[in-house]
C-alpha positions as CSV (number, residue, x, y, z in Angstrom):
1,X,0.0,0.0,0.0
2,X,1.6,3.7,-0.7
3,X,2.3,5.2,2.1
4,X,0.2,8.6,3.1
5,X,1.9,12.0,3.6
6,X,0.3,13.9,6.3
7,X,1.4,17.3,7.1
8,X,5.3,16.0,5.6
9,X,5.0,12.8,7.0
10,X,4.9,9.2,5.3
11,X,2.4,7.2,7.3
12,X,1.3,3.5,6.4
13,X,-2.0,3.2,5.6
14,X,-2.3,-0.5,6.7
15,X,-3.3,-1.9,10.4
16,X,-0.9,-2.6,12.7
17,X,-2.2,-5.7,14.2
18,X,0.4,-8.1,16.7
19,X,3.3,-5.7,15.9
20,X,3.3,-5.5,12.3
21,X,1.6,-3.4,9.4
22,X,-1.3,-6.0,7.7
23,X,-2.4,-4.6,4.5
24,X,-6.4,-5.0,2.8
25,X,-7.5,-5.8,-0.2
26,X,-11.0,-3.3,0.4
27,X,-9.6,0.5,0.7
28,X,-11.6,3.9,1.4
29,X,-10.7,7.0,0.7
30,X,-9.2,9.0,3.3
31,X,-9.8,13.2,4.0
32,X,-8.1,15.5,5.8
33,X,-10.5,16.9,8.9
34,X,-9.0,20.8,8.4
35,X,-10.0,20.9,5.1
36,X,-11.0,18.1,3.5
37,X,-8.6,17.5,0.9
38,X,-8.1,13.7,0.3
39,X,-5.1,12.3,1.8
40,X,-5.1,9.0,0.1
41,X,-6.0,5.4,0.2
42,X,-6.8,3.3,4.3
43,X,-6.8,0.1,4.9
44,X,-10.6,-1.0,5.2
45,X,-11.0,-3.6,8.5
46,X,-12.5,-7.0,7.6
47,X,-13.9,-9.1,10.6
48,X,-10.9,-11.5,9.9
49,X,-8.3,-8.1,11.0
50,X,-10.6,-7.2,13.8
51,X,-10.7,-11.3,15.0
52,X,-6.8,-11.2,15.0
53,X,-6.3,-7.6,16.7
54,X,-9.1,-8.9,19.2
55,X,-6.7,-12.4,19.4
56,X,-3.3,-10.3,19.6
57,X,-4.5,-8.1,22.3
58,X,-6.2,-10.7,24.2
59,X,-2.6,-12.5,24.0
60,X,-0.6,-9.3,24.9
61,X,-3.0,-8.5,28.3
62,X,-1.4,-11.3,30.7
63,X,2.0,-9.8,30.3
64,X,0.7,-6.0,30.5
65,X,-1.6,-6.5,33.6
66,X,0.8,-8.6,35.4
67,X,3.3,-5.5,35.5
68,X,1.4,-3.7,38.0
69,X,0.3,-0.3,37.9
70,X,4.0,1.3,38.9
71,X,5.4,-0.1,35.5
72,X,2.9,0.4,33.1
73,X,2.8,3.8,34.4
74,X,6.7,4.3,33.5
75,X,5.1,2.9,30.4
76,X,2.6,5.3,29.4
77,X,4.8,7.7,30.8
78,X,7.1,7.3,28.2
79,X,4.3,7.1,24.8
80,X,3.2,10.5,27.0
81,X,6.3,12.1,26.4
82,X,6.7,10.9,23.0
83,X,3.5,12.6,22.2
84,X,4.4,15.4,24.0
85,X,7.9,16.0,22.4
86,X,6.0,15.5,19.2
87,X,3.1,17.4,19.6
88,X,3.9,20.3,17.2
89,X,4.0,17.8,14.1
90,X,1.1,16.3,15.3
């Protein structure tokens, strides 16, 4: 699938399901919310990507609950200040 540009950057317009980018046959057109100019081509889910994501996460959720809240807060902590140090590109 090409990838999108959005505001100079390339972003895959597949899922990302179990850690990895799962492209779709069925597509939509995607349009940008300021001002509606299309942005390109997203991956349309199918009950199959939905049943895997539902599968992935269900597999992932032992691991994550067992670290207690202390360490998935460093977690989140962390994707926080990601989004933060991004947040003027975003």
């Amino acid at each position: 699938m090409t990838p999108l540009n959005v505001a100079g950057f390339e972003v895959s317009p597949a899922h990302y399901i179990d850690g990895e980018r799962v492209a779709s046959d069925e597509t939509f057109e995607l349009f940008s919310p300021i001002d509606m100019s299309p942005l390109g081509r997203m991956a349309e889910g199918s009950a199959a990507h939905v049943d895997a994501a539902v599968t992935a996460a269900q597999r992932a959720f032992p691991a994550w609950s067992s670290l207690g809240p202390a360490a998935r807060r460093e977690h989140l902590r962390r994707f926080a200040a990601e989004i933060e140090r991004r947040a003027e590109a975003l």
